[in-house]
C-alpha positions as CSV (number, residue, x, y, z in Angstrom):
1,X,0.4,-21.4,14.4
2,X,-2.1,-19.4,16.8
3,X,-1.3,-18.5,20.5
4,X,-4.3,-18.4,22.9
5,X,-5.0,-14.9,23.2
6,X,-7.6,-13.4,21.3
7,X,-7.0,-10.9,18.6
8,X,-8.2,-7.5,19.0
9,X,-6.9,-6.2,15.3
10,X,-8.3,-6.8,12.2
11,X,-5.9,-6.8,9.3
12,X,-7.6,-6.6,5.2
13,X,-6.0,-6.7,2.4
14,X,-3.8,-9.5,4.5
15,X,-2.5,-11.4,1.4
16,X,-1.0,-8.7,-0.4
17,X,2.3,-6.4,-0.6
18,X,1.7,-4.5,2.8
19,X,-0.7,-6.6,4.6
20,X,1.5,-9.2,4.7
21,X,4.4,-7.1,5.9
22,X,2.3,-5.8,8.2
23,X,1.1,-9.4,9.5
24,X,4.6,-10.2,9.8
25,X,5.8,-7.4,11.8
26,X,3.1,-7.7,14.2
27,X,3.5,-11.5,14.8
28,X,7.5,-10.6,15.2
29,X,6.3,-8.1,18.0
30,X,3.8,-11.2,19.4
31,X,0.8,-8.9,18.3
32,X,-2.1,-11.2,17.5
33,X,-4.3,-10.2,15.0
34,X,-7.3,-11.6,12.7
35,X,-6.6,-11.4,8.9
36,X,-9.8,-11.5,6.5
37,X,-9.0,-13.5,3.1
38,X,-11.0,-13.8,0.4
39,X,-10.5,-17.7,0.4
40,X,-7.7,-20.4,2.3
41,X,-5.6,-21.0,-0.7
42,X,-2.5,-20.1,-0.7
43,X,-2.5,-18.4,2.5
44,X,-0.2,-21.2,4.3
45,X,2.3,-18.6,5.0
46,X,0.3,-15.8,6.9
47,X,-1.5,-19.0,9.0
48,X,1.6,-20.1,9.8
49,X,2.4,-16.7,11.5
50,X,2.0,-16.8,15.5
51,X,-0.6,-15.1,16.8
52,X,-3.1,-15.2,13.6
53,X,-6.6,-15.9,13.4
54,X,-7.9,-16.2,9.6
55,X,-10.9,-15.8,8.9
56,X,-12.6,-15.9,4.8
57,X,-15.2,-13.3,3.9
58,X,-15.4,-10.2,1.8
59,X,-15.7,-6.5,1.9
60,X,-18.8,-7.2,0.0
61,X,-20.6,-9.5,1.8
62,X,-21.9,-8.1,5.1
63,X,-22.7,-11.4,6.9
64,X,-18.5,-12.1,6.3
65,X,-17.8,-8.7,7.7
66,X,-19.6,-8.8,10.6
67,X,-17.7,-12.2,11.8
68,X,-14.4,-10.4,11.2
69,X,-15.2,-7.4,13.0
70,X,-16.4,-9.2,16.3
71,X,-14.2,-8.3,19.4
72,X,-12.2,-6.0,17.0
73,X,-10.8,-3.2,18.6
74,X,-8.3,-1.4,16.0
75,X,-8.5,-2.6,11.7
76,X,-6.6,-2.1,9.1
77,X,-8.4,-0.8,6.1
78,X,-6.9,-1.8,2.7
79,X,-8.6,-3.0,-0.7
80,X,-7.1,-3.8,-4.2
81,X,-7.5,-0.8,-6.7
82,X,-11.0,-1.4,-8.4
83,X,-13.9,0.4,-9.5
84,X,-15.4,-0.3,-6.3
85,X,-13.0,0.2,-3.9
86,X,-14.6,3.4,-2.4
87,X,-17.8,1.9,-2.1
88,X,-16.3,-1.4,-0.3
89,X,-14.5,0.9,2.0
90,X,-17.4,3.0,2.8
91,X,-19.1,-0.3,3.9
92,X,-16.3,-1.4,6.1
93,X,-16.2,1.9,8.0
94,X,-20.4,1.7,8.5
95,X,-19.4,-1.7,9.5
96,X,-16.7,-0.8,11.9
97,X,-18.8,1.9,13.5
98,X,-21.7,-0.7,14.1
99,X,-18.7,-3.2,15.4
100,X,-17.6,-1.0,18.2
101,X,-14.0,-0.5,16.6
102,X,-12.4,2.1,18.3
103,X,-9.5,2.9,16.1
104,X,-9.3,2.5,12.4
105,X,-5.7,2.6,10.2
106,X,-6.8,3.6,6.7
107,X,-3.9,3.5,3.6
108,X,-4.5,6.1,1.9
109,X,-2.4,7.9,-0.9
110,X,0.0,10.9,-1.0
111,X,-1.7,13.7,-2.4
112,X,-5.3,12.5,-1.6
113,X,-7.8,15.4,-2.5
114,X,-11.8,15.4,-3.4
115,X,-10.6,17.6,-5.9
116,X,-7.5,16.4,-7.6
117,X,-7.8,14.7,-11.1
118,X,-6.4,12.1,-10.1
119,X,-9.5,9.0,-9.5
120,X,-7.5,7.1,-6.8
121,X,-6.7,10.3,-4.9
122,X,-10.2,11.6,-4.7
123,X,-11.7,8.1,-4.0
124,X,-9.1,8.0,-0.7
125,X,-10.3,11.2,0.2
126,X,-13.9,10.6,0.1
127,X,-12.6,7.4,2.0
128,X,-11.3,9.9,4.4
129,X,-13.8,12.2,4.8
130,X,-16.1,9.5,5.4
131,X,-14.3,8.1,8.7
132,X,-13.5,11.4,9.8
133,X,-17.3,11.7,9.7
134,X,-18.1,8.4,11.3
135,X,-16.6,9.4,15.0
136,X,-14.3,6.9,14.9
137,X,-11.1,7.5,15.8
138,X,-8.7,7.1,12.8
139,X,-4.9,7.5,11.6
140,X,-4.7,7.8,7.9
141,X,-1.0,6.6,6.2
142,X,-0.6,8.5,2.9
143,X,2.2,6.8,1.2
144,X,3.7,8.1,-2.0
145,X,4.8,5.6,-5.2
146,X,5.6,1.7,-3.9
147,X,8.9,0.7,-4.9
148,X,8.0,-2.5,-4.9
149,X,5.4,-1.4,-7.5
150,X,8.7,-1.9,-9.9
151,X,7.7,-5.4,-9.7
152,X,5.1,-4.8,-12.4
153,X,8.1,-4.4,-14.8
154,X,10.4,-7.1,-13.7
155,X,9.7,-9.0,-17.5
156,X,11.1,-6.2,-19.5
157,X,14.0,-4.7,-16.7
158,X,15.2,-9.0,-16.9
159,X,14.8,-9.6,-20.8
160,X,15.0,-6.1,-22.2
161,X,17.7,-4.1,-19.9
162,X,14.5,-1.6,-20.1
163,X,11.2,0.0,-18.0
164,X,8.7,2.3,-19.1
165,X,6.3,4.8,-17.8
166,X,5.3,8.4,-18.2
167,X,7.1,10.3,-15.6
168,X,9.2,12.4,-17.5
169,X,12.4,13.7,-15.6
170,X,10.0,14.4,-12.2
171,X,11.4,13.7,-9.3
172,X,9.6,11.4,-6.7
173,X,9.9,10.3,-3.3
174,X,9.0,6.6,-3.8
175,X,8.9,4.8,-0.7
176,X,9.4,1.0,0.5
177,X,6.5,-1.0,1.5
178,X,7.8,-2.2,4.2
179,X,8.4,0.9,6.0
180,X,5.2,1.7,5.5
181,X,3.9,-1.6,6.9
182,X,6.3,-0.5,10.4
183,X,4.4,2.8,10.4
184,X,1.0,1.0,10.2
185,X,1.8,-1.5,13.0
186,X,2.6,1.2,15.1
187,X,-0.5,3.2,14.5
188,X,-2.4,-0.1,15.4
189,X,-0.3,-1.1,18.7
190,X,0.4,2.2,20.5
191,X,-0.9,5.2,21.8
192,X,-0.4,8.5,20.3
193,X,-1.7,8.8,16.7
194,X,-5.1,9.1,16.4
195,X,-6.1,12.0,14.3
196,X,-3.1,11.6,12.6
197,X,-2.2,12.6,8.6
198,X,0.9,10.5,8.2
199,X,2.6,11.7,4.5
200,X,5.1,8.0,4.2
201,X,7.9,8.9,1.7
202,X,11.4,8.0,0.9
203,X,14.6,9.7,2.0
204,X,14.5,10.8,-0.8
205,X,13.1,12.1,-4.2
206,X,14.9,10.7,-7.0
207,X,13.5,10.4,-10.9
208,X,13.0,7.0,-13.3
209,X,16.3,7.6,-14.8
210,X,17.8,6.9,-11.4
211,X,16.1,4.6,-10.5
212,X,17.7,2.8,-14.0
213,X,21.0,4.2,-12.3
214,X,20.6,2.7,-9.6
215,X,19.0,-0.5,-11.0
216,X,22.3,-0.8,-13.2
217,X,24.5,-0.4,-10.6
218,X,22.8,-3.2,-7.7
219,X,22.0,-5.7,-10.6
220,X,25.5,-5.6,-12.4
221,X,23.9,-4.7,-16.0
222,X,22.9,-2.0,-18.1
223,X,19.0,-1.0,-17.3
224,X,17.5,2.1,-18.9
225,X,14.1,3.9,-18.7
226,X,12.0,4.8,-21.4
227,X,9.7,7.5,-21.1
228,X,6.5,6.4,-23.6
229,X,3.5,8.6,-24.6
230,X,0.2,8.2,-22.2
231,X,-1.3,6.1,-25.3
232,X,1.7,3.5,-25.4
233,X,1.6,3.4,-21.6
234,X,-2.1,2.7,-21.7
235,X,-1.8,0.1,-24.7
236,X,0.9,-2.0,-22.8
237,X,-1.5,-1.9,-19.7
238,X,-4.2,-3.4,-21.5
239,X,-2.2,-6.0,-23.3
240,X,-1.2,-7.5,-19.6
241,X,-5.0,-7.3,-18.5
242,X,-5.4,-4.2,-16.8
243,X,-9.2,-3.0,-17.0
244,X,-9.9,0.3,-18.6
245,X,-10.7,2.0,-15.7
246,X,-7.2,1.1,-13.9
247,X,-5.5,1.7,-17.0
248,X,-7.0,5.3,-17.3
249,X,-6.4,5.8,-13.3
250,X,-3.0,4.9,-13.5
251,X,-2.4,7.3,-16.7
252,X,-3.9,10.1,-13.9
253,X,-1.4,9.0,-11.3
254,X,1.7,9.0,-14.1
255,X,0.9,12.7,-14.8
256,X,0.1,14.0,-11.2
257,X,3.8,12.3,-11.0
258,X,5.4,14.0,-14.1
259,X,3.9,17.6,-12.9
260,X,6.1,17.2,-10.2
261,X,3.6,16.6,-7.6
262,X,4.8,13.7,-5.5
263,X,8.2,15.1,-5.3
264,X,8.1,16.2,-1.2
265,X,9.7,14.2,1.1
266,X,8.1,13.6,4.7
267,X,9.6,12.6,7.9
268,X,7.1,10.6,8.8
269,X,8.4,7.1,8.9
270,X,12.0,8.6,11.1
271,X,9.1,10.1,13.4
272,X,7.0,6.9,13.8
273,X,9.0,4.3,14.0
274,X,12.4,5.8,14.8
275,X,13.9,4.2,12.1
276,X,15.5,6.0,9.0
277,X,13.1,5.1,5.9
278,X,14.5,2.6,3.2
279,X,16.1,4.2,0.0
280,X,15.7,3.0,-3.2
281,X,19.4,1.4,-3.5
282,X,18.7,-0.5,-0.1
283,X,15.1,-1.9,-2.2
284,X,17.6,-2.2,-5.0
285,X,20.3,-4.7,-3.1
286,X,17.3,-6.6,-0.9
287,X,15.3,-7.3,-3.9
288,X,18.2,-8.2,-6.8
289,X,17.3,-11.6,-7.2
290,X,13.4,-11.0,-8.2
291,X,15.0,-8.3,-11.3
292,X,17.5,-11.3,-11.9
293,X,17.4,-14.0,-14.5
Protein backbone atom coordinates (compact mmCIF):
# COMPACT_ATOMS: atom_id res chain seq x y z
CA UNK A 1 0.00 0.00 0.00
CA UNK A 2 1.37 3.63 -0.99
CA UNK A 3 -0.41 6.97 -0.19
CA UNK A 4 -0.07 9.86 -2.77
CA UNK A 5 2.42 11.97 -1.20
CA UNK A 6 5.86 11.70 -2.21
CA UNK A 7 8.57 10.50 -0.04
CA UNK A 8 11.23 12.72 0.97
CA UNK A 9 13.33 9.96 3.20
CA UNK A 10 15.43 7.38 1.97
CA UNK A 11 15.55 4.30 4.11
CA UNK A 12 18.83 1.46 3.22
CA UNK A 13 19.38 -1.40 4.71
CA UNK A 14 15.29 -1.53 4.65
CA UNK A 15 14.98 -5.46 4.77
CA UNK A 16 16.88 -6.07 7.74
CA UNK A 17 16.70 -6.00 11.71
CA UNK A 18 16.47 -2.06 12.12
CA UNK A 19 15.45 -0.92 8.79
CA UNK A 20 12.44 -2.61 8.95
CA UNK A 21 11.63 -1.35 12.48
CA UNK A 22 12.41 1.73 11.36
CA UNK A 23 10.04 1.40 8.12
CA UNK A 24 7.43 0.34 10.46
CA UNK A 25 7.48 3.07 12.85
CA UNK A 26 7.54 5.64 10.31
CA UNK A 27 4.52 4.29 8.29
CA UNK A 28 2.72 3.99 12.02
CA UNK A 29 3.50 7.83 12.34
CA UNK A 30 2.07 8.14 8.37
CA UNK A 31 5.77 9.16 7.45
CA UNK A 32 6.27 8.17 3.81
CA UNK A 33 9.50 7.14 2.89
CA UNK A 34 11.45 5.23 -0.22
CA UNK A 35 13.18 1.98 0.83
CA UNK A 36 16.22 0.76 -1.55
CA UNK A 37 16.29 -3.26 -1.76
CA UNK A 38 18.66 -5.13 -3.36
CA UNK A 39 15.85 -7.09 -5.29
CA UNK A 40 11.50 -7.57 -4.83
CA UNK A 41 11.57 -10.90 -3.25
CA UNK A 42 10.50 -11.24 -0.21
CA UNK A 43 9.86 -7.79 0.53
CA UNK A 44 5.88 -8.22 0.57
CA UNK A 45 5.75 -7.06 3.99
CA UNK A 46 7.69 -3.58 3.89
CA UNK A 47 5.47 -2.91 0.37
CA UNK A 48 2.67 -3.56 2.13
CA UNK A 49 3.50 -0.65 4.61
CA UNK A 50 1.49 2.73 3.94
CA UNK A 51 3.36 5.34 2.73
CA UNK A 52 6.38 3.22 0.97
CA UNK A 53 7.89 3.60 -2.24
CA UNK A 54 10.47 0.62 -3.12
CA UNK A 55 12.69 1.00 -5.22
CA UNK A 56 15.76 -2.01 -6.23
CA UNK A 57 19.31 -0.83 -6.68
CA UNK A 58 22.59 -1.13 -4.78
CA UNK A 59 25.04 0.75 -2.86
CA UNK A 60 27.35 -0.25 -5.61
CA UNK A 61 25.81 0.63 -8.59
CA UNK A 62 25.72 4.33 -9.07
CA UNK A 63 23.02 4.51 -11.79
CA UNK A 64 20.65 2.60 -8.87
CA UNK A 65 21.67 5.23 -6.35
CA UNK A 66 21.04 8.07 -8.12
CA UNK A 67 17.15 6.98 -8.78
CA UNK A 68 16.88 6.40 -5.00
CA UNK A 69 18.27 9.56 -4.01
CA UNK A 70 16.00 11.81 -6.29
CA UNK A 71 13.74 14.23 -4.24
CA UNK A 72 15.46 12.81 -1.03
CA UNK A 73 15.60 15.17 1.54
CA UNK A 74 16.76 13.15 4.85
CA UNK A 75 18.48 9.01 4.37
CA UNK A 76 19.12 6.61 6.44
CA UNK A 77 22.52 5.14 5.98
CA UNK A 78 22.92 1.39 6.88
CA UNK A 79 24.86 -1.61 5.10
CA UNK A 80 25.47 -5.26 6.12
CA UNK A 81 28.91 -5.86 7.82
CA UNK A 82 31.27 -6.65 4.84
CA UNK A 83 34.67 -6.00 3.71
CA UNK A 84 33.30 -3.26 1.78
CA UNK A 85 31.05 -1.62 3.83
CA UNK A 86 33.24 1.62 4.29
CA UNK A 87 33.79 1.98 0.86
CA UNK A 88 29.82 1.53 -0.11
CA UNK A 89 29.15 4.05 2.50
CA UNK A 90 31.69 6.48 1.35
CA UNK A 91 29.87 6.38 -2.03
CA UNK A 92 26.48 6.95 -0.71
CA UNK A 93 27.56 10.03 1.27
CA UNK A 94 29.40 11.48 -2.31
CA UNK A 95 26.18 10.46 -3.61
CA UNK A 96 24.01 12.20 -1.12
CA UNK A 97 26.02 15.37 -1.34
CA UNK A 98 25.54 15.38 -5.23
CA UNK A 99 21.57 14.54 -4.45
CA UNK A 100 20.96 17.64 -2.58
CA UNK A 101 20.18 15.60 0.81
CA UNK A 102 20.11 17.84 3.48
CA UNK A 103 20.16 15.59 6.44
CA UNK A 104 21.79 12.20 6.71
CA UNK A 105 21.10 9.51 9.86
CA UNK A 106 24.24 7.28 9.89
CA UNK A 107 24.25 3.95 12.33
CA UNK A 108 27.13 3.82 13.59
CA UNK A 109 28.68 1.79 16.55
CA UNK A 110 29.37 2.44 20.28
CA UNK A 111 32.83 3.08 20.69
CA UNK A 112 33.59 4.17 17.12
CA UNK A 113 37.30 5.40 16.90
CA UNK A 114 39.98 5.66 13.75
CA UNK A 115 42.09 4.32 16.29
CA UNK A 116 40.51 1.52 18.12
CA UNK A 117 41.52 -2.13 17.21
CA UNK A 118 38.51 -2.92 16.66
CA UNK A 119 37.86 -3.05 12.32
CA UNK A 120 34.07 -2.18 12.59
CA UNK A 121 34.72 0.67 14.99
CA UNK A 122 37.35 2.44 12.87
CA UNK A 123 35.46 1.74 9.51
CA UNK A 124 32.24 3.72 11.29
CA UNK A 125 34.55 6.33 12.16
CA UNK A 126 36.11 6.95 8.96
CA UNK A 127 32.37 6.68 7.91
CA UNK A 128 31.96 9.57 10.26
CA UNK A 129 34.64 11.65 9.53
CA UNK A 130 33.77 11.48 6.11
CA UNK A 131 30.13 13.09 6.41
CA UNK A 132 31.24 15.38 8.85
CA UNK A 133 33.55 16.42 5.97
CA UNK A 134 31.00 16.43 3.35
CA UNK A 135 28.83 19.59 4.73
CA UNK A 136 26.10 17.72 5.10
CA UNK A 137 24.22 17.95 7.98
CA UNK A 138 24.21 14.58 9.87
CA UNK A 139 23.10 12.75 13.29
CA UNK A 140 25.22 9.73 13.91
CA UNK A 141 23.31 6.79 16.32
CA UNK A 142 26.03 4.79 17.99
CA UNK A 143 24.33 1.78 19.44
CA UNK A 144 26.03 -0.62 21.68
CA UNK A 145 25.60 -4.80 21.29
CA UNK A 146 21.91 -5.83 19.54
CA UNK A 147 19.99 -7.96 21.63
CA UNK A 148 18.41 -9.19 18.96
CA UNK A 149 21.94 -10.20 17.84
CA UNK A 150 21.08 -13.36 20.34
CA UNK A 151 19.22 -14.58 17.47
CA UNK A 152 22.55 -15.89 16.03
CA UNK A 153 22.44 -18.54 18.82
CA UNK A 154 18.86 -19.44 18.92
CA UNK A 155 20.03 -23.30 17.62
CA UNK A 156 22.13 -24.04 20.55
CA UNK A 157 20.03 -21.83 23.50
CA UNK A 158 16.73 -24.25 21.91
CA UNK A 159 18.60 -27.80 21.58
CA UNK A 160 21.50 -27.32 23.98
CA UNK A 161 20.15 -25.11 27.10
CA UNK A 162 23.64 -23.31 26.08
CA UNK A 163 25.25 -19.89 24.18
CA UNK A 164 28.73 -19.13 23.69
CA UNK A 165 30.97 -16.15 23.15
CA UNK A 166 34.07 -14.53 24.47
CA UNK A 167 32.94 -11.94 26.87
CA UNK A 168 34.22 -13.10 29.94
CA UNK A 169 32.24 -11.70 33.09
CA UNK A 170 32.23 -7.87 31.34
CA UNK A 171 29.43 -6.14 31.80
CA UNK A 172 27.53 -4.62 28.69
CA UNK A 173 24.78 -2.36 28.04
CA UNK A 174 23.20 -4.22 25.19
CA UNK A 175 20.43 -2.53 23.73
CA UNK A 176 17.08 -3.38 21.75
CA UNK A 177 16.77 -2.81 18.15
CA UNK A 178 13.80 -1.38 18.25
CA UNK A 179 14.58 1.39 20.39
CA UNK A 180 17.10 2.23 18.31
CA UNK A 181 14.97 2.25 15.25
CA UNK A 182 12.52 5.00 17.51
CA UNK A 183 15.61 7.11 17.93
CA UNK A 184 16.38 6.92 14.20
CA UNK A 185 12.87 7.91 13.13
CA UNK A 186 13.09 10.78 15.16
CA UNK A 187 16.35 11.98 13.92
CA UNK A 188 14.79 11.72 10.32
CA UNK A 189 11.27 13.43 11.23
CA UNK A 190 12.08 16.35 13.52
CA UNK A 191 14.00 19.17 14.14
CA UNK A 192 16.66 19.33 16.73
CA UNK A 193 19.44 16.80 16.14
CA UNK A 194 21.67 17.65 13.68
CA UNK A 195 25.18 17.46 14.75
CA UNK A 196 24.25 15.08 17.09
CA UNK A 197 26.50 11.93 18.71
CA UNK A 198 23.74 9.77 19.98
CA UNK A 199 25.55 6.85 22.35
CA UNK A 200 21.96 4.18 22.21
CA UNK A 201 22.38 1.71 25.20
CA UNK A 202 20.23 -0.26 27.49
CA UNK A 203 19.00 0.62 30.95
CA UNK A 204 21.35 -1.23 31.81
CA UNK A 205 24.70 -3.07 31.71
CA UNK A 206 24.35 -6.58 32.55
CA UNK A 207 27.01 -9.60 31.68
CA UNK A 208 26.33 -13.09 29.41
CA UNK A 209 25.74 -14.94 32.50
CA UNK A 210 22.68 -12.86 33.03
CA UNK A 211 21.60 -12.68 30.19
CA UNK A 212 21.44 -16.90 30.74
CA UNK A 213 19.61 -15.70 34.04
CA UNK A 214 17.48 -14.02 32.63
CA UNK A 215 16.95 -16.33 29.52
CA UNK A 216 16.18 -19.14 32.20
CA UNK A 217 13.84 -17.43 33.92
CA UNK A 218 11.45 -15.85 30.64
CA UNK A 219 11.78 -19.24 28.72
CA UNK A 220 10.90 -21.58 31.80
CA UNK A 221 14.28 -23.73 31.33
CA UNK A 222 17.68 -23.97 32.36
CA UNK A 223 20.04 -21.79 29.72
CA UNK A 224 23.73 -21.31 30.58
CA UNK A 225 26.64 -19.36 28.91
CA UNK A 226 29.81 -20.73 27.99
CA UNK A 227 32.64 -18.59 27.74
CA UNK A 228 34.92 -20.33 24.76
CA UNK A 229 38.55 -19.34 23.79
CA UNK A 230 38.84 -16.70 20.64
CA UNK A 231 39.99 -19.83 18.48
CA UNK A 232 36.67 -22.02 19.36
CA UNK A 233 34.64 -18.82 18.88
CA UNK A 234 36.25 -18.22 15.55
CA UNK A 235 36.02 -22.06 14.53
CA UNK A 236 32.20 -22.21 15.21
CA UNK A 237 31.88 -18.87 13.08
CA UNK A 238 33.39 -20.42 10.21
CA UNK A 239 31.58 -23.66 10.37
CA UNK A 240 28.03 -21.50 10.01
CA UNK A 241 29.66 -19.54 6.92
CA UNK A 242 30.98 -16.56 8.29
CA UNK A 243 33.93 -15.13 6.09
CA UNK A 244 37.32 -14.73 7.63
CA UNK A 245 37.28 -11.29 7.70
CA UNK A 246 33.83 -11.09 9.83
CA UNK A 247 34.94 -13.90 11.82
CA UNK A 248 38.25 -11.97 12.75
CA UNK A 249 36.14 -8.59 13.27
CA UNK A 250 33.78 -10.02 15.44
CA UNK A 251 36.75 -11.73 17.59
CA UNK A 252 37.87 -7.74 17.79
CA UNK A 253 34.38 -6.73 18.94
CA UNK A 254 34.16 -9.87 21.63
CA UNK A 255 37.45 -8.48 23.26
CA UNK A 256 36.72 -4.64 23.11
CA UNK A 257 33.51 -6.23 24.99
CA UNK A 258 35.39 -8.49 27.59
CA UNK A 259 37.92 -5.34 28.48
CA UNK A 260 35.05 -3.82 29.74
CA UNK A 261 34.68 -1.30 27.11
CA UNK A 262 30.95 -1.28 26.19
CA UNK A 263 29.90 -1.28 29.74
CA UNK A 264 28.48 2.70 29.95
CA UNK A 265 25.14 3.32 29.82
CA UNK A 266 23.71 6.42 27.84
CA UNK A 267 20.47 8.30 28.22
CA UNK A 268 20.07 8.74 24.97
CA UNK A 269 17.09 6.79 23.82
CA UNK A 270 14.89 8.42 27.38
CA UNK A 271 16.23 11.83 25.81
CA UNK A 272 15.04 11.20 22.23
CA UNK A 273 12.15 9.59 22.24
CA UNK A 274 10.93 10.09 25.75
CA UNK A 275 10.46 6.63 26.26
CA UNK A 276 12.40 4.49 28.85
CA UNK A 277 14.86 2.09 26.66
CA UNK A 278 13.80 -1.72 26.53
CA UNK A 279 15.70 -4.06 29.02
CA UNK A 280 16.92 -7.17 28.26
CA UNK A 281 14.02 -9.21 30.29
CA UNK A 282 11.39 -7.08 28.29
CA UNK A 283 13.53 -8.53 24.76
CA UNK A 284 13.44 -11.71 26.81
CA UNK A 285 9.40 -12.01 27.32
CA UNK A 286 8.62 -10.23 23.62
CA UNK A 287 10.80 -12.55 21.93
CA UNK A 288 10.21 -16.26 23.90
CA UNK A 289 8.68 -17.93 21.18
CA UNK A 290 11.74 -17.47 18.51
CA UNK A 291 14.26 -19.16 21.69
CA UNK A 292 11.29 -21.75 21.99
CA UNK A 293 10.97 -25.21 20.50
Amino acid sequence: MTNSKTPSILITGATGTIGSELATQLAAQGVSFRALVRSLENTQTLAALDGAELVVGDLSDADSLRRALDGIDRAFLLTNSSEQAENLQATFVEMAQRAGVKHLVKLSQFAADLDSPVRFLRYHAAVEQKIRESGLAYTFLRPNLFMQGLFGFRDPIVKQGKFFATAGDAKISLVDSRDIAAVAAEALTAPGHEGKNYDLTGPEAITHQQMAAYLSEGLGKPVFYINVSDADLRQALRSVGFPEWQADGLIEDYAHYARGEASAVSSAIQDVTGKTPRDFRNFVRDYAAVFSE
